[in-house]
C-alpha positions as CSV (number, residue, x, y, z in Angstrom):
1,X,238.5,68.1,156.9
2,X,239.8,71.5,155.4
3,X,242.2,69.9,152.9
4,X,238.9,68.4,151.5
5,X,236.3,71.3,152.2
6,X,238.0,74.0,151.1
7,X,238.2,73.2,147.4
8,X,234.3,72.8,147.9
9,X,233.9,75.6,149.5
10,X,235.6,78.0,146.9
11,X,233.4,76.9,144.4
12,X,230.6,77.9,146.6
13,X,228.9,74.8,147.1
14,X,225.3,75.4,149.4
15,X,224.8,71.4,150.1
16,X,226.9,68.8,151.5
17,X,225.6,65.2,151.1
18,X,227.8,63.2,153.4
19,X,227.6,59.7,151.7
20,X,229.6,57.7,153.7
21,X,228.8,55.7,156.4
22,X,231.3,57.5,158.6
23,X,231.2,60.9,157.6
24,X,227.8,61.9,160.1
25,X,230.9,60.9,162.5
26,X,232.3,63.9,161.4
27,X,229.0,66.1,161.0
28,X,229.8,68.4,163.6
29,X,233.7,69.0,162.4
30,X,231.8,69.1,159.1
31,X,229.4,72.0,160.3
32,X,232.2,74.1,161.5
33,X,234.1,74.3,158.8
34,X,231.5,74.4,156.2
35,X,229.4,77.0,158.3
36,X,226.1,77.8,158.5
37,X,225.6,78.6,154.7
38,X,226.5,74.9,153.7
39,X,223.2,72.5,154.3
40,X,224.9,69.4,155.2
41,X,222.4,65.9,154.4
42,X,223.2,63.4,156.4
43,X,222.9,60.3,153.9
44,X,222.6,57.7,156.9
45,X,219.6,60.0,158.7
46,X,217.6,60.2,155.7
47,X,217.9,56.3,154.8
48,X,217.1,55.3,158.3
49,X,213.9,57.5,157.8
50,X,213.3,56.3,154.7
51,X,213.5,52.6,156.0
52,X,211.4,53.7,158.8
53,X,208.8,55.2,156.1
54,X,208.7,51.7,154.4
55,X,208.2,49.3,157.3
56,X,205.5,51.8,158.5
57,X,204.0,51.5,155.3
58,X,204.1,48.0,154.8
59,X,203.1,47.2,158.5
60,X,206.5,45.7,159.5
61,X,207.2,47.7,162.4
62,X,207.6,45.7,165.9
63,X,207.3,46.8,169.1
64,X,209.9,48.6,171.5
65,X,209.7,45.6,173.9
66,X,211.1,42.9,171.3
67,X,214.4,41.4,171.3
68,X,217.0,42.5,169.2
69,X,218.8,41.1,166.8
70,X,222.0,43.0,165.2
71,X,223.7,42.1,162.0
72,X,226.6,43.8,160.2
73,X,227.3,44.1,156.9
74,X,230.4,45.3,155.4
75,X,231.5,46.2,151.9
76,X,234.9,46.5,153.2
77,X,237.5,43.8,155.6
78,X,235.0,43.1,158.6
79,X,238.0,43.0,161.0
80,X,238.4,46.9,160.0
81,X,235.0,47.5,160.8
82,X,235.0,45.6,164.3
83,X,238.0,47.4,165.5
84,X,236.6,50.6,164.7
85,X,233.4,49.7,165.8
86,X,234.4,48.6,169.3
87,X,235.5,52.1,169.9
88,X,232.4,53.7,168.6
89,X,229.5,51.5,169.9
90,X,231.4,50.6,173.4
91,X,231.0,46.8,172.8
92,X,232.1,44.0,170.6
93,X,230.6,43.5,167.5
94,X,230.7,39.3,166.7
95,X,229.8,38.2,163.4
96,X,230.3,41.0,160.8
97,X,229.4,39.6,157.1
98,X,231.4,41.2,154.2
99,X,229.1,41.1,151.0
100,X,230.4,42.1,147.3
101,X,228.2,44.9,146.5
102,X,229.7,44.8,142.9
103,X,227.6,41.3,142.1
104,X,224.1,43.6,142.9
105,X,225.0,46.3,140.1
């Protein structure tokens, strides 16, 4: 995290948009070696509100009570993404779907 944040840092950045879907795994790391001066935006936080905003919105919110249904979607291998999300999430994760994210631009 330092060989990475310390370039930044010299140039005396004040935000940090972490824009990776990993990187708020990091956040607290992040926050220490950044400091207090450094807002960090958590890219994942603000999309899940945004999502949230939108459903709200559009009256597609469901109740706390309903099943659940999880999908994955990777840009990367899926089998990368499994392995690492086992150790993370506590639980297998079946039927991860790569998609090319290069055929939506």
């Amino acid at each position: 995290v330092r060989e990475y944040l310390i370039p930044l840092l010299e140039n005396q950045i004040d935000t940090l948009v972490l824009g990776c879907t990993h990187y708020p795994l990091l956040k607290e790391l992040l926050r220490q070696v950044a400091g207090e001066r450094v807002q960090l935006i958590d890219s994942a936080a603000e999309t899940a509100r945004a999502v949230g905003k939108g459903l709200k919105e559009n009256h597609l919110e469901t109740t706390a009570d309903a099943a659940v249904i999880r999908q994955f979607y990777v840009s990367d291998a899926p089998e990368k993404f499994e392995k690492t999300g086992r150790r993370f999430l506590g639980g297998s994760i079946p039927g991860v779907k790569r998609v090319d994210i290069g055929s939506w631009l």
